[in-house]
N, C-alpha and C positions, 0 to 999 in steps of 0.2 A: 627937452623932456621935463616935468612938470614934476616939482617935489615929492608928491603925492601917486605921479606913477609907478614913477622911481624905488620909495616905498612897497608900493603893492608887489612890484616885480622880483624885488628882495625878500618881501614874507611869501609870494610864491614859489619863489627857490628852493627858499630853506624848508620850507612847510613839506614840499613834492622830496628835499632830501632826507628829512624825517619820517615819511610816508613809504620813501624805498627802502631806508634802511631798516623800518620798525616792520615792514615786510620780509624782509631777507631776513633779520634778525629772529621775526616768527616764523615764516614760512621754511627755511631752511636749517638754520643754525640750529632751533630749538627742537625741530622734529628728527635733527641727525644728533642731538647730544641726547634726546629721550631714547631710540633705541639703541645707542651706546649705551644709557643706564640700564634702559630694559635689560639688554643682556647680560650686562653685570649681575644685573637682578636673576635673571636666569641661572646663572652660573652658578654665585651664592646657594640658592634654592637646590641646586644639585650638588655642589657640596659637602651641602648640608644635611641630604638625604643619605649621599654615598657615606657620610661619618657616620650616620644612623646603621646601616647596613655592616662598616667595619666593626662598630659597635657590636652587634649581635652576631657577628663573624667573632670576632675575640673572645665574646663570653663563650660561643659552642665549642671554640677551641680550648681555653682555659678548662670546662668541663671536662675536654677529653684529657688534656693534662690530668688532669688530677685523678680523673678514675682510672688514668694509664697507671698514675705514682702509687693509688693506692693499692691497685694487683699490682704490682712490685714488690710493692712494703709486706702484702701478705702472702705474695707465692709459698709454697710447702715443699715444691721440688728442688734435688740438684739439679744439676748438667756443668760434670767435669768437663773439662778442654781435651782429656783424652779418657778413652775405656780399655782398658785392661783386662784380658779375659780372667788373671789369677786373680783382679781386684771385682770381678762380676759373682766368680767362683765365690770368692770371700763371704761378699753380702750376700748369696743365697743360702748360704748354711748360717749366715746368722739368723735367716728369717727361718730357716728348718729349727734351729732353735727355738724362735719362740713360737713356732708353729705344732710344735710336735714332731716325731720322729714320721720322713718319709725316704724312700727310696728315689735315689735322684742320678740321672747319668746327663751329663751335659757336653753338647760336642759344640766348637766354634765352627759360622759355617760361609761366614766374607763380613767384609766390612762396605758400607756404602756412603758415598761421598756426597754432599751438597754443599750450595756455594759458605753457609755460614754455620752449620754444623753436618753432623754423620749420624752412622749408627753403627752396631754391630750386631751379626743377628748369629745369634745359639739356639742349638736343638735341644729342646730337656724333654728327658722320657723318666718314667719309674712311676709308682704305685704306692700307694698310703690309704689309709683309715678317712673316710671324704671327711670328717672335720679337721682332720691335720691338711689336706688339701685344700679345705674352703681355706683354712686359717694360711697356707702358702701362697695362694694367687691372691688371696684378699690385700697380704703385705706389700703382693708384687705391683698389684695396680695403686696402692695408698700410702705406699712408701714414703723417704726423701726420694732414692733415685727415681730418676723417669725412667722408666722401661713400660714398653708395650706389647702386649701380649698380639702378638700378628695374626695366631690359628691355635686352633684347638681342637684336640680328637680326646674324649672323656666313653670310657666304656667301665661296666661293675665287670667283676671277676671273687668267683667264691675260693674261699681257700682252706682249707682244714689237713693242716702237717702232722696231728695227732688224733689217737682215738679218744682221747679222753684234753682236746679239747675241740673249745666252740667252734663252729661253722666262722672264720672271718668274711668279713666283703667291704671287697678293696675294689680303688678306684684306679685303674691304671688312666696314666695320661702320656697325651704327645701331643708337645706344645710347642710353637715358632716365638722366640723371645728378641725382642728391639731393644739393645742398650745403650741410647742418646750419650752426645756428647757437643762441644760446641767450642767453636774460636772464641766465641763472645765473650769480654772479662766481665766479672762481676756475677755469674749464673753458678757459680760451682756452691755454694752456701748459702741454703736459705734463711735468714736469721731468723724470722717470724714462724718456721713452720711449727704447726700444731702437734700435738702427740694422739695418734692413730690409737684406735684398740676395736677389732674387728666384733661383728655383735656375732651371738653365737645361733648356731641353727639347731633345732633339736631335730627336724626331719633329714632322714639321709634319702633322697629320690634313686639311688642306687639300687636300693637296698631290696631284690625282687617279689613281685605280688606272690608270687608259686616260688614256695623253696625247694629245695632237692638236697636231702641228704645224702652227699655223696662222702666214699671211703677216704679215711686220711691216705696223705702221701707219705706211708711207713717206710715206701723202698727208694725213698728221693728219686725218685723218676725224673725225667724232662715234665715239666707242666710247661703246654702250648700256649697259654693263656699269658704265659708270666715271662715269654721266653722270646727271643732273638733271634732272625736268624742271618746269621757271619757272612757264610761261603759256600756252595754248593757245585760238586765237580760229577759226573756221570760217575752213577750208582752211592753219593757219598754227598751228606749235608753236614753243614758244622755251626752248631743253634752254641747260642751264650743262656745258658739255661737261668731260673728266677735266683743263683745263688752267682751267679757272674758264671761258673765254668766252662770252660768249653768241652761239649759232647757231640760226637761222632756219630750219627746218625745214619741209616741205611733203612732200604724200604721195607715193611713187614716188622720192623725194629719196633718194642715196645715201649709207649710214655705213658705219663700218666693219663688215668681214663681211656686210654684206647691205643693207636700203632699207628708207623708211618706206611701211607697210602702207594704215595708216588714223590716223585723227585724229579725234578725238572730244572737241568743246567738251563736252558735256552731263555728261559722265563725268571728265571731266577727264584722259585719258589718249590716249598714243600707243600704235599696237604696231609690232612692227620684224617682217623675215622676217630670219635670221641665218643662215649658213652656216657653222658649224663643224669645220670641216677632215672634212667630207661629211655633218656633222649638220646635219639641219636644225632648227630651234630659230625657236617664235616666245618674243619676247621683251616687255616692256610695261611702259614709263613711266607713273606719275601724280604729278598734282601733289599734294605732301605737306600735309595737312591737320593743323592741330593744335588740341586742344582743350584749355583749361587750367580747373582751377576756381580761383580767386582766393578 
């Protein structure tokens, strides 16, 4: 073989081995190392989206942080860990204080359980002047304590005990009251609450379109209006008249503005005939029933 082929046959070798490898080299290696970057590239890019995302995930959270912190900071309510009916008693005669004087009877009537706080729920009955009444539910709903007023029965009632005084008109009520409490620590003292003062009302919506001068109660009668009724056995009823007493009632018996009708053990109720200054009005006691679930 001749110098010169010999040559040729060497730079064809090597030429065809540089030709396959810079093929393999392009054709494979380099288009499986690009979509390796690609996807890295991929990745990155997503990433970097989801950090964008957690990003405005943390600020709407951190918002809600802090307007959680700030009604915190400025809640107005208690909520003891426990309610006490003499510590309920308590605070509503302090609010009867600065509400003005009203007439107040309040019975406990269960307590109710949930998994991180309760409540305790009282009956209050009695009758007041309606701005000593706005000015008592107004404290009850704007207080520190939480309590909620569950129901409410509001009816006028005219009163006049003397001849020589004014026609009064009162508000008698009968109201379901919710006294919160809570295991939660930290709810019984609100440090930030504000100091309440109810606005005043000069209209009384009680107060009736047609008045009727009717006669005082000289001979302290039973008045049906202002009155209670206890117990009732055949032929015999037993009313907590407007001064607390107990009176003894029988049919044809006379109260103020009119007599008792009928009496009714089975039903549990009285009715009265009433004479309101030429209305006539029948009117009807029963004994108050109550149901609690515990």
């Amino acid at each position: 073989m001749s110098y010169v082929i010999r040559n040729t046959l060497v730079l064809g070798t090597i030429l065809l081995l540089v030709v396959l490898i810079g093929g393999y080299y392009r054709g494979i290696y380099q288009v499986s190392k690009e979509k390796k970057i690609d996807q890295e590239t991929r990745a990155v890019e997503a990433e970097l989206q989801r950090t964008a995302l957690l990003i405005e995930q943390l600020n709407v959270t951190s918002k809600e942080v802090n307007d959680i912190v700030a009604r915190w900071t400025r809640r107005a309510k208690d909520i003891p860990e426990v309610d006490y009916s003499s510590g309920t008693y308590a605070y509503l005669n302090r609010i009867i204080d600065w509400s003005g004087f009203l007439k107040l009877d309040m019975v406990y009537l269960g307590s109710t359980q949930m998994r991180d706080y309760g409540y305790n729920t009282y009956s209050l009955k009695g009758e007041a002047l309606f701005q000593n009444f706005y000015r008592f539910l107004w404290y009850i709903e704007n207080g520190r304590r939480l309590y909620k007023v569950r129901s409410i029965s509001l009816r006028g009632i005219e009163v006049r005990e003397k001849e020589d005084v004014e026609t009064q008109y009162l508000v008698a009520f009968d109201m379901e009251l919710r006294a919160y409490y809570t295991s939660l620590k930290g709810l019984a003292t609100a440090e930030n609450a504000p100091t309440v003062v109810p606005a005043f009302l000069s209209f009384n919506p009680f107060i009736p379109l047609i008045t009727t001068e009717i006669p005082p109660n000289t001979r302290d009668l039973v008045e049906v209006d202002r009155s209670e009724l206890r117990a009732v056995i055949p032929g015999k009823a037993f009313v907590a008249d407007q001064k607390g007493r107990i009176v003894t009632l029988e049919e044809g018996d006379e109260v103020y503005l009119g007599y008792v009708t009928r009496i009714d053990p089975e039903k549990g109720a009285v009715e009265f005939m009433l004479n309101k200054g030429g209305i006539i009005e029948r009117a009807e006691l029963r004994i108050p029933f109550h149901t609690t679930n515990k």
